[in-house]
Kinemage of the C-alpha trace (Angstrom):
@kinemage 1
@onewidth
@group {chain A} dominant
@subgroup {mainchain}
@vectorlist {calphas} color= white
{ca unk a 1} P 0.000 0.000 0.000
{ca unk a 2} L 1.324 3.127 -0.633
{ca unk a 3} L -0.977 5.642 1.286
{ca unk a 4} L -1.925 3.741 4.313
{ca unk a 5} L 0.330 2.288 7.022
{ca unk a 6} L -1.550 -0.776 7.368
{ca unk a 7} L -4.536 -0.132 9.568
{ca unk a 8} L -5.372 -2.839 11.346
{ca unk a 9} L -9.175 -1.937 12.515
{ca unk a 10} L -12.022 0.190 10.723
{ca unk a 11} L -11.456 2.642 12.625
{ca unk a 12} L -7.933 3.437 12.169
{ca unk a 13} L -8.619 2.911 8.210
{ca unk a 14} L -10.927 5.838 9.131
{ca unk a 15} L -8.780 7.982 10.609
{ca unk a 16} L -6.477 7.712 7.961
{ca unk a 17} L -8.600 8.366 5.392
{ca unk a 18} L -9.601 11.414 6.940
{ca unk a 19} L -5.889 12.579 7.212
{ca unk a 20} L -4.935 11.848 3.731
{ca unk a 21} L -8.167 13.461 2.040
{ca unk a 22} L -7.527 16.585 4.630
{ca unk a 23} L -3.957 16.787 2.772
{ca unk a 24} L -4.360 15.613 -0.995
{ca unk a 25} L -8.757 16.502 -1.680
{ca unk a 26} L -8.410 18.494 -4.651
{ca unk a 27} L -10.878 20.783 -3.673
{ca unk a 28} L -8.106 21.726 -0.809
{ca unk a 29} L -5.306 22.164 -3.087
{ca unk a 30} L -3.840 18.590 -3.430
{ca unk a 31} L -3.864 16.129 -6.658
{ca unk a 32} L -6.935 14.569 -8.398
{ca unk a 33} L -4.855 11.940 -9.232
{ca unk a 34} L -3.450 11.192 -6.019
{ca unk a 35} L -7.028 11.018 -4.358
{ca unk a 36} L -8.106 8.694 -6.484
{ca unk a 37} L -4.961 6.466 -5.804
{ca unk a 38} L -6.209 6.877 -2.208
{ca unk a 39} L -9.649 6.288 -2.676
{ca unk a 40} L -8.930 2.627 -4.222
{ca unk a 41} L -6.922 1.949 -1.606
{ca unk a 42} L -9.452 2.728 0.972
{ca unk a 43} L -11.919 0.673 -0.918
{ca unk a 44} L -9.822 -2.567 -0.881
{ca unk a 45} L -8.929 -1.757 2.537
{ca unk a 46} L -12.569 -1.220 3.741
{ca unk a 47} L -13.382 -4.977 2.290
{ca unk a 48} L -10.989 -6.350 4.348
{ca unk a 49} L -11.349 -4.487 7.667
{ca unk a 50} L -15.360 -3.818 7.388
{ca unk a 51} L -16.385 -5.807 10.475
{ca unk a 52} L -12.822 -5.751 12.716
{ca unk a 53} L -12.850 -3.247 15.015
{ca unk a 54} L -11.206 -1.979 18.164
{ca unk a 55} L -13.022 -1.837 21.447
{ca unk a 56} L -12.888 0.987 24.138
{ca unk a 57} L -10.245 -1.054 26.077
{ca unk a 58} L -8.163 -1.423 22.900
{ca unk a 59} L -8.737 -5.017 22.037
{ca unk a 60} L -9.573 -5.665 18.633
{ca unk a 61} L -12.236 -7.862 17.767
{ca unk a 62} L -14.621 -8.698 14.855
{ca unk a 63} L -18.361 -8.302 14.683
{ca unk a 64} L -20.576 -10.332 15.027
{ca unk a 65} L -22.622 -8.989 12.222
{ca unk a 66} L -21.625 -7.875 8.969
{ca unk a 67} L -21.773 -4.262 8.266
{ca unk a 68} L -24.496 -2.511 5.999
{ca unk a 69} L -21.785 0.669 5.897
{ca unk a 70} L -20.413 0.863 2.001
{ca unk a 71} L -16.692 2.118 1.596
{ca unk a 72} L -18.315 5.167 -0.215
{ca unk a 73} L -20.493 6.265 2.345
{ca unk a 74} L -17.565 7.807 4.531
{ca unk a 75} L -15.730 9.078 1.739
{ca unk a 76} L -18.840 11.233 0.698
{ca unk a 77} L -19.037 12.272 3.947
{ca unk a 78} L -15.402 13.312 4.653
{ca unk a 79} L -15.454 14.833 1.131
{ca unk a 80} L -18.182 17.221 2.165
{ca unk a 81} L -17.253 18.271 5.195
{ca unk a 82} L -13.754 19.208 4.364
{ca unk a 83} L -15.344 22.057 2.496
{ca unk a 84} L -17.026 23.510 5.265
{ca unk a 85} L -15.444 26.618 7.342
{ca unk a 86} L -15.483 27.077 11.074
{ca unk a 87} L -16.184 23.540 11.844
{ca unk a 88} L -14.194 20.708 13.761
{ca unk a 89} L -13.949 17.054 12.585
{ca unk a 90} L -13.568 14.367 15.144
{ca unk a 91} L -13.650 10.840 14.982
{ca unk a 92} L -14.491 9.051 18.021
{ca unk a 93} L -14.469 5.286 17.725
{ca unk a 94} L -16.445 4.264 14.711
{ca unk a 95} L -18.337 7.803 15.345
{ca unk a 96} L -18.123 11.219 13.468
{ca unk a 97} L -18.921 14.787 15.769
{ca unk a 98} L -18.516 17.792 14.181
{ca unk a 99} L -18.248 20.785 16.165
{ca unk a 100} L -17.492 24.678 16.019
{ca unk a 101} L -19.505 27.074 14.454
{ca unk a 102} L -21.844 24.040 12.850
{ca unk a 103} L -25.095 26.585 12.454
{ca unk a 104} L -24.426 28.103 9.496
{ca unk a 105} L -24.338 24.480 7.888
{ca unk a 106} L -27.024 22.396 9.868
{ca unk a 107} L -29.142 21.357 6.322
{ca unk a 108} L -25.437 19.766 4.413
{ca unk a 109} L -25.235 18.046 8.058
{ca unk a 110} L -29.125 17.038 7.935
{ca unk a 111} L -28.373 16.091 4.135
{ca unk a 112} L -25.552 13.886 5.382
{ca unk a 113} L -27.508 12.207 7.931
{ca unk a 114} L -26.123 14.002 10.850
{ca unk a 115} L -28.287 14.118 14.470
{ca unk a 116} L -27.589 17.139 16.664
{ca unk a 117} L -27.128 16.457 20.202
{ca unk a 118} L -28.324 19.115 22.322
{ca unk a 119} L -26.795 17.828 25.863
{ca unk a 120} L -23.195 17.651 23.794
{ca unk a 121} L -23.558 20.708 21.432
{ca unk a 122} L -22.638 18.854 18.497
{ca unk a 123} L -23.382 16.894 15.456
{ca unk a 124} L -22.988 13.243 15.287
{ca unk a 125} L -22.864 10.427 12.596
{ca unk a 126} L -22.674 6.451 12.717
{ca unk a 127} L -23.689 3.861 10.386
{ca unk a 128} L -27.485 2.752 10.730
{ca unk a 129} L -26.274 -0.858 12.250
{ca unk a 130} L -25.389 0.761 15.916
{ca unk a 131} L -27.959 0.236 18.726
{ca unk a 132} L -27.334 1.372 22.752
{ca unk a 133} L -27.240 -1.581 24.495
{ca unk a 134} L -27.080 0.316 27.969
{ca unk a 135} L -28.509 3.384 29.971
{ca unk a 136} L -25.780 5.499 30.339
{ca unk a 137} L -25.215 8.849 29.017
{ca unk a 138} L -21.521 10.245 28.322
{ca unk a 139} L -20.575 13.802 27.786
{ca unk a 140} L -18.838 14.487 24.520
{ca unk a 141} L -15.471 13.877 26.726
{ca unk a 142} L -16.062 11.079 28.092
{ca unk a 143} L -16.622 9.560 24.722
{ca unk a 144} L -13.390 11.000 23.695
{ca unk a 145} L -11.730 8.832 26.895
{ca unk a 146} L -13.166 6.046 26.286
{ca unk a 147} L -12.779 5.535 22.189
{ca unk a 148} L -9.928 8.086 21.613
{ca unk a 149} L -10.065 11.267 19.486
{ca unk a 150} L -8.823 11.635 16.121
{ca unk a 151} L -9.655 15.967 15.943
{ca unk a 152} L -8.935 17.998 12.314
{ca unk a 153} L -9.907 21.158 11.387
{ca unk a 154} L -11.555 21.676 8.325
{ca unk a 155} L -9.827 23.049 5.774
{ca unk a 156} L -12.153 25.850 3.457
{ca unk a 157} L -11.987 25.642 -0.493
{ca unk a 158} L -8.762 26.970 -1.741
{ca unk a 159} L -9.674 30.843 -2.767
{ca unk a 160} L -8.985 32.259 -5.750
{ca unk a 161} L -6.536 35.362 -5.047
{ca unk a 162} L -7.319 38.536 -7.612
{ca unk a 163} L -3.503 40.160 -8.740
């Protein structure tokens, strides 16, 4: 592979991903060419890593059931939101939660099949397979203790500068 650093979950294939279309998404001033060198890879990666994932305690393990997610569903996601100003990125486990300045864009977030959480003050997005399985509630930090943080700012569209 020669944009990933073999991930071994999901969620670090995720993470990745996110990193490498923050630095090379054309839209942000990298290479056409080179995103869609990483976008293959992320598909053939996302075949092989769809249902292993890494558990709050970091133990891997792999689900039970298959996943419904498609590799193209993140990378639309990711794609769109890297376009959007005054917003932060974070993945959290198999989770997305965008925060900042997130009014100014609520209906692309409602588009993209984001749910606001009131109690957390942020956006969130997971795949339609995840059910709670317990009563608790967790603040937006605790979530970030127990499943780690990956945080990126977006990155606005490149502007074109009048001489």
């Amino acid at each position: 592979m020669k944009w990933f650093t073999n991930p071994q979950t999901l969620e670090e294939l995720k993470k990745e991903y996110k990193r490498l279309a923050m630095k090379h998404h054309p839209d942000i001033g990298g290479n056409d060419s080179d995103m869609k060198e990483i976008n293959a890879e992320y598909d053939t990666l996302f075949e092989r890593l769809k249902n292993i994932h890494q558990s709050a305690d970091g133990k891997t393990y792999t689900a039970k059931t298959e996943t419904t997610e498609t590799p193209n569903q993140f990378k639309d996601i990711i794609n769109r939101l890297i376009t959007l100003t005054d917003i932060t990125i974070e993945i959290c486990g198999s989770w997305l939660w965008i925060t900042g300045n997130t009014y100014q864009h609520r209906n692309v977030l409602k588009h993209l099949q984001f749910k606001y959480s009131k109690s957390k003050n942020a956006w969130y997005y997971h795949t339609e397979g995840y059910r709670k399985s317990h009563g608790k509630i967790y603040s937006l930090d605790e979530i970030r203790d127990l499943y780690g943080s990956e945080t990126v700012m977006s990155k606005p569209q490149m502007q074109l500068q009048v001489v």
